[in-house]
C-alpha positions in Angstrom: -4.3 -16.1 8.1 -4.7 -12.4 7.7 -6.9 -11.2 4.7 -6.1 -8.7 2.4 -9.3 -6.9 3.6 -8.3 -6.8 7.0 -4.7 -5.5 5.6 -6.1 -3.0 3.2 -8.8 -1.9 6.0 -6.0 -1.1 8.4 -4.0 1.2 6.6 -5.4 4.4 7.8 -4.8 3.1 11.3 -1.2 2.3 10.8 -0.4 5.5 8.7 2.2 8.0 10.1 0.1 11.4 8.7 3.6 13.5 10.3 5.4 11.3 7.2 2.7 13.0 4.2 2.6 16.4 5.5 1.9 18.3 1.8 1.5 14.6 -0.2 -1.7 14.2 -1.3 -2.0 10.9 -3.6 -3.9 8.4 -5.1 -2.5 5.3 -4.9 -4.2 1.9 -6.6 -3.8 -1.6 -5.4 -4.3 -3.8 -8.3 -3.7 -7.4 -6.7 -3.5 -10.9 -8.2 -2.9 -13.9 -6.4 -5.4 -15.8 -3.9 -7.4 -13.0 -3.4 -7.5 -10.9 -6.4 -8.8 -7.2 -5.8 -8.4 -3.8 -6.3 -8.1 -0.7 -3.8 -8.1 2.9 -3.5 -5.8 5.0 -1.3 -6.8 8.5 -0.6 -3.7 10.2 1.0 -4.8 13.3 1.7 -4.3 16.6 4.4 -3.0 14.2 6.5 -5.0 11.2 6.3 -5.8 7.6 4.8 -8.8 6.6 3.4 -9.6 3.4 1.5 -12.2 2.2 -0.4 -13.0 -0.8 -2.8 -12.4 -0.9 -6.4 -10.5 1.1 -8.7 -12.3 4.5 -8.1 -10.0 7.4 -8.9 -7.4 8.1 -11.1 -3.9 6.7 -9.4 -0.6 8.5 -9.4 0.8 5.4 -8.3 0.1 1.7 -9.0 1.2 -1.3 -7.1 1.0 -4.3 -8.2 2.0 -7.8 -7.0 -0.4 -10.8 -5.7 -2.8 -10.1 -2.8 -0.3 -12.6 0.1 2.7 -10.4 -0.6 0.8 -7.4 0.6 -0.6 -9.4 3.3 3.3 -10.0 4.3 4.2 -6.6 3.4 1.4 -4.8 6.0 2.1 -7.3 8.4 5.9 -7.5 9.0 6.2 -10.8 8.0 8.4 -9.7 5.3 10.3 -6.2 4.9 8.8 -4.5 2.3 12.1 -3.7 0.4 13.0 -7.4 0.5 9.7 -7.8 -1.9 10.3 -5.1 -4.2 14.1 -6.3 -4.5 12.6 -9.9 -5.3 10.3 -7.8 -7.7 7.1 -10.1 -6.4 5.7 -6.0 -5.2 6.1 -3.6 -8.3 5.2 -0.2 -8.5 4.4 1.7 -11.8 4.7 5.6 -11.0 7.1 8.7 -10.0 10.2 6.6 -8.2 9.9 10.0 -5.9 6.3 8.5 -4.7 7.0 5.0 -4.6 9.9 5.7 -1.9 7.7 8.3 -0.4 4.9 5.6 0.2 7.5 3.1 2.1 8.1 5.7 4.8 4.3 6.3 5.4 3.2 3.2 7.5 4.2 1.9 11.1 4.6 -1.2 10.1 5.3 -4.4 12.8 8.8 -5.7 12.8 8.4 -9.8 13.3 
């Protein structure tokens, strides 16, 4: 099984930078579930950075436990199909919560 690490830790290599051109965010991962954590998201000039913790002011928070991400990230689930289900909740702009979902190549399973 997939970690959330492993997830998280991948993002800036499946991020579509031609997707963010002028969005520069912070975006917080604050996950429950079997393995709680917290995560950073630098979106910025073009690129996606991650780091541990909560360690910047978010513009957008998205919460939900850590295996929905996993299935999220991974394809194993379409992302709308979590949100819909409301397991993947996102407190923020609604402009920057449907900005985010166009921002990652993610695998269709």
């Amino acid at each position: 099984m997939t970690t959330i690490k492993e997830v998280i830790q991948n993002l800036p290599n499946i991020f579509k930078p031609e997707k963010a051109k002028g969005w520069n965010r912070i975006i917080l991962f604050d996950l429950e579930g079997e393995e709680p954590s917290q995560w950073t998201l630098t979106i910025e000039n073009g690129t996606a950075s991650i780091e541990e913790g909560n360690t910047k002011q978010p513009k957008l928070t998205i919460l939900g436990k850590s295996e929905h991400i996993v299935q999220m990230f991974t394809g194993e689930v379409p992302p709308m199909k979590l949100v819909n289900a409301k397991l993947i909740k996102m407190k923020g702009p609604m402009m920057d919560a449907i900005a985010f979902s166009g921002l990652w190549n993610i695998p269709k399973k």
